[in-house]
C-alpha positions in Angstrom: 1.2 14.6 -66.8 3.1 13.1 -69.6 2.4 9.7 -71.8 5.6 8.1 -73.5 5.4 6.0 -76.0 7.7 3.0 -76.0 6.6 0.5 -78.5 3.4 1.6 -81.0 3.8 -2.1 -82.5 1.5 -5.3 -83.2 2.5 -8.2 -81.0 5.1 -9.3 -84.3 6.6 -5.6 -84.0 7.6 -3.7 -87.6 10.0 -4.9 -88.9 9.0 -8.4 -88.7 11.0 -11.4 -89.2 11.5 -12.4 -92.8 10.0 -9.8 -94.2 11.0 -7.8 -97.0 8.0 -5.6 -97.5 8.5 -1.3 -98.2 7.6 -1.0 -94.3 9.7 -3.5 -92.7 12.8 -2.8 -95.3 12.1 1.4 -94.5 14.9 3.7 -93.2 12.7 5.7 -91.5 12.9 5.1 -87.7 9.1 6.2 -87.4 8.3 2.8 -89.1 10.8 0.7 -86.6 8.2 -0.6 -83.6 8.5 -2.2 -80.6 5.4 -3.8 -79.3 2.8 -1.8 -77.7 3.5 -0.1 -74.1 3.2 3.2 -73.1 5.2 5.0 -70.1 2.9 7.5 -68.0 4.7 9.8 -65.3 2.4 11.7 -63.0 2.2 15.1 -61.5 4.2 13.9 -58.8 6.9 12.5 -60.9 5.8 8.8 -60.4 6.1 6.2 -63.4 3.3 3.9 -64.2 3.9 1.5 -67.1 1.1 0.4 -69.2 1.9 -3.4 -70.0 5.7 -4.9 -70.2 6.2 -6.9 -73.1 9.0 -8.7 -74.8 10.7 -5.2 -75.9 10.8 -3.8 -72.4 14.2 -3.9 -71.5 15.6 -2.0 -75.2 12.4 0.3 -74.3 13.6 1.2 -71.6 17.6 1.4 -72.5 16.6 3.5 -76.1 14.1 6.0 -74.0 16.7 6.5 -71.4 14.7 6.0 -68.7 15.1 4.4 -64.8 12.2 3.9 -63.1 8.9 2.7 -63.4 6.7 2.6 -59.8 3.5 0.7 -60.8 2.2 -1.7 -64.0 -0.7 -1.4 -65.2 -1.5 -5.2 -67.4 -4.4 -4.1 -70.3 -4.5 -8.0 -70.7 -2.7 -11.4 -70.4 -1.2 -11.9 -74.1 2.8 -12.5 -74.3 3.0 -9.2 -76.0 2.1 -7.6 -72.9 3.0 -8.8 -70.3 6.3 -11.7 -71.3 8.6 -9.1 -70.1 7.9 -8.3 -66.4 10.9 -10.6 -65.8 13.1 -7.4 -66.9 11.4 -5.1 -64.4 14.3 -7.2 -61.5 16.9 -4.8 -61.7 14.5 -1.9 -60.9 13.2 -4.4 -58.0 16.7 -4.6 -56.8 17.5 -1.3 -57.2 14.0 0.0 -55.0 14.2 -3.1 -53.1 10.5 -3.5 -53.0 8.4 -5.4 -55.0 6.6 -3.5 -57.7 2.8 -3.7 -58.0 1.1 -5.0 -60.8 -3.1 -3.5 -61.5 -4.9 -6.1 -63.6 -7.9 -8.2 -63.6 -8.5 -11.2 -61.7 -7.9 -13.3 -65.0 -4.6 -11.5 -66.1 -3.4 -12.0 -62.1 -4.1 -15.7 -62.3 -2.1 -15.9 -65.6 0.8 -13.6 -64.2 0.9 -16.2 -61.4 1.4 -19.1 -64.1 3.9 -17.9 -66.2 5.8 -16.2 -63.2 5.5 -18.5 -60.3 9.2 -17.7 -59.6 7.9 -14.5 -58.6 5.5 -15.5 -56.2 7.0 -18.3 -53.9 7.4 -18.5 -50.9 11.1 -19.5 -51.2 12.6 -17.1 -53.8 15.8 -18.1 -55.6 18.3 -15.3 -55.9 17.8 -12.9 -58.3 13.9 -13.4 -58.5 11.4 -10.9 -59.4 8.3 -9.7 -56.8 5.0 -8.8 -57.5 2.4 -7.6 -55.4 -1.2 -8.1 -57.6 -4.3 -6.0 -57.3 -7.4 -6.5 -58.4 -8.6 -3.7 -60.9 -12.8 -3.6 -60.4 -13.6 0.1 -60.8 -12.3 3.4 -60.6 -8.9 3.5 -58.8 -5.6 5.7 -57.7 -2.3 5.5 -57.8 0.0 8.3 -56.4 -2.2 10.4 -56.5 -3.9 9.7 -59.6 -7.5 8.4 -61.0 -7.2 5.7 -63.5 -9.8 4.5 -65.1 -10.6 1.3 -66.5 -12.7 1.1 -69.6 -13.6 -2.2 -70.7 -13.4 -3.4 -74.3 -13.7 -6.7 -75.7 -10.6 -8.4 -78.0 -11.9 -10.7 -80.0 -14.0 -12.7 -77.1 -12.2 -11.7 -74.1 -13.0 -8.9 -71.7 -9.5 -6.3 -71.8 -9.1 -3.2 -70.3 -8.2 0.6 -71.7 -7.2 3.3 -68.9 -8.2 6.8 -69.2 -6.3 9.9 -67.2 -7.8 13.0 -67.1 -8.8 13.3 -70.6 -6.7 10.7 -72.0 -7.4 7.7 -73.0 -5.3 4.4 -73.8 -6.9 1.5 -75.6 -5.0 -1.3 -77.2 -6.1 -4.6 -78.9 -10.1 -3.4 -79.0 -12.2 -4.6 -81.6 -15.4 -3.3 -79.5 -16.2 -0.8 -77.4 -19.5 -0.9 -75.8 -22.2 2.3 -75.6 -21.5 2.1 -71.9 -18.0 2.2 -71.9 -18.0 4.7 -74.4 -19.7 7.2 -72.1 -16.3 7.2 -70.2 -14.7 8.5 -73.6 -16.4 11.6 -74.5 -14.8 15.4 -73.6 -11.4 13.7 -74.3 -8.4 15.7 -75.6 -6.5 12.6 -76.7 -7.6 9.1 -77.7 -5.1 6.6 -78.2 -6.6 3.4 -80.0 -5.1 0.6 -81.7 -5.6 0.0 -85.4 -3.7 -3.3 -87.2 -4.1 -2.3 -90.7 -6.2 -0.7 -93.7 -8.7 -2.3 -95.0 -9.3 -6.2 -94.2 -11.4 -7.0 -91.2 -9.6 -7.9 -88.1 -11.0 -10.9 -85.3 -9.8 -8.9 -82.5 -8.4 -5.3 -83.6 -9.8 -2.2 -85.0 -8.8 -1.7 -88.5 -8.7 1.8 -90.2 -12.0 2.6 -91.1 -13.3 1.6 -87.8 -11.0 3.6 -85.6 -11.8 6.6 -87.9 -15.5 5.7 -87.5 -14.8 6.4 -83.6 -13.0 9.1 -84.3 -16.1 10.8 -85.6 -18.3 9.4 -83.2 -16.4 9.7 -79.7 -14.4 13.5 -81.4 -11.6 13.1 -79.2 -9.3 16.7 -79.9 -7.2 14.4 -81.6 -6.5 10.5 -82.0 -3.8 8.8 -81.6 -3.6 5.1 -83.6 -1.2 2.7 -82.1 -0.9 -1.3 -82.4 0.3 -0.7 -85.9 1.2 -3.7 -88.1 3.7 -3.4 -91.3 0.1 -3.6 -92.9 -1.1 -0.2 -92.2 1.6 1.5 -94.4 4.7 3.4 -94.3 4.3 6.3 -91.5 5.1 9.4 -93.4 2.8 8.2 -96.8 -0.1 7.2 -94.2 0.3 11.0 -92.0 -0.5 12.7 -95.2 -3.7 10.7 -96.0 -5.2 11.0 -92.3 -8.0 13.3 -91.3 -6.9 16.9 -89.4 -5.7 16.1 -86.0 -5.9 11.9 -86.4 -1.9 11.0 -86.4 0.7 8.1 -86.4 2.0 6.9 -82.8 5.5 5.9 -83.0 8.1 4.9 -80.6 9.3 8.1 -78.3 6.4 10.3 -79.0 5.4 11.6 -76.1 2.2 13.6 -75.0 1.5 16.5 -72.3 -1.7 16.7 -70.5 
C-alpha cells in the first residue's frame, strides 16, 4: 500500500495570507502547504482519501492524480472537509456517488453544509454522497481501517490506522486505550502546530516527541504544520533519528 501526502498544512496553510515571516516568504517548496489530507491507494489499486478540504482540487491537479473511490472525514472542521464539492467531476466521471466514512456527528454536519448533495431533487451538476457510520473496526476494498479516537480540543475526532500505519491529525490527546491500537507501528503520522507554546487542540513539538518515545513508532511522521514550527530543512536537522518533516508529495510504502 502506499500513503500520499497532499497537503501537510494547518487549516491557514504555509504561506499564509499577509504574512511576511522566513517560512511563509521561503523558496523552498518543502515549506509551501496545503492543508492537511492524505491520499491512500490499496493493494488492489483502490484510492481512499483521508479528508477533502479547501485545497483539494490543486491537490489533486499538482499530484497528478484521477481518482479517488472512498473518503474517509477525521472530523467536521472546514479544513477538512469544505472541499467535497470538488470531488463532482470524479462523480460524473464514475457516475456513482462516492462514499463518505465518518461519525454520526461529522455526517450530520456534511448534511448541513451539503444539502445540495443529498436531495431528493438534485439540480444539475450536483454532488452525491452516500454516508456511513464509522463505530469500529471496518473495510474498504479489501482493507481494515481502523479508527482510533482522539480528542481535539473537546470534541471526539478520529485517526485511521492501516497495517502498521497510522494517521492522526488535529490530536491534542490520545487516550491509554486508544494508544494500545498504536504500538508495533512502522509509521506514525501525527500532527504537530508549532514548537514550543501550548496548543487548545493540537500537539505541539515536545509532545509529539514525548509520544514518539512512548508509542516508538519505526519512525514518525509530523504533519499539520503551521509557519510556526520553522523552516523544513533548519527543523530536519534538529529532529531525533528517524522523526521527519511531512510535506506535500511525500509518499510512503507499506
Amino acid at each position: 500500500m502506499k500513503l500520499k501526502f497532499l497537503g501537510s498544512g494547518t487549516s491557514q496553510g504555509v504561506p499564509v495570507i499577509a504574512c511576511h515571516c522566513e517560512v511563509c516568504t521561503s523558496l523552498n517548496p518543502k515549506d509551501k502547504r496545503f492543508r492537511s489530507s492524505a491520499l491512500v491507494t490499496t493493494d488492489s489499486g483502490k484510492k481512499i482519501l483521508i479528508d477533502c478540504g479547501p485545497d483539494f482540487r490543486m491537490q489533486m491537479l499538482d499530484n497528478s492524480e484521477e481518482q479517488v473511490d472512498a473518503v474517509l472525514l477525521t472530523h467536521e472542521h472546514n479544513d477538512h472537509v469544505i472541499g467535497l464539492d470538488d470531488l463532482r467531476p470524479l462523480i460524473f466521471k464514475n457516475r456513482k456517488n462516492i462514499d463518505l466514512y465518518c461519525q454520526k456527528r461529522v455526517g450530520d454536519e456534511v448534511r448541513a453544509r451539503f444539502p445540495y448533495a443529498f436531495s431528493d431533487v438534485k439540480y444539475p451538476g450536483a454532488p452525491s454522497f452516500d454516508l456511513h457510520e464509522i463505530d469500529d473496526t471496518f473495510s474498504i476494498f479489501g482493507t481494515e481501517i481502523i479508527p482510533v479516537e482522539v480528542m481535539h480540543s473537546k470534541i471526539k475526532i478520529l485517526g485511521f490506522k492501516f497495517k502498521k500505519l497510522a494517521y492522526i491529525t488535529d490530536a491534542s490527546f490520545i487516550s491509554d486505550q486508544e494508544k494500545g491500537k498504536l504500538q508495533d507501528l512502522d509509521y506514525l503520522i501525527l500532527n504537530c502546530i508549532r514548537r514550543e507554546e501550548l496548543h487548545p487542540a493540537h500537539f505541539i513539538l515536545p509532545q509529539a516527541l514525548e509520544l514518539f518515545e512512548e508509542l516508538k513508532p519505526k519512525k514518525l511522521y509530523l504533519t499539520h504544520i503551521s509557519h510556526h514550527l520553522g523552516l523544513h530543512d533548519v527543523l530536519e536537522q534538529e529532529l531525533p533519528d528517524n522523526v521527519r518533516l511531512a510535506y506535500d508529495g511525500l509518499e510512503l510504502q507499506f
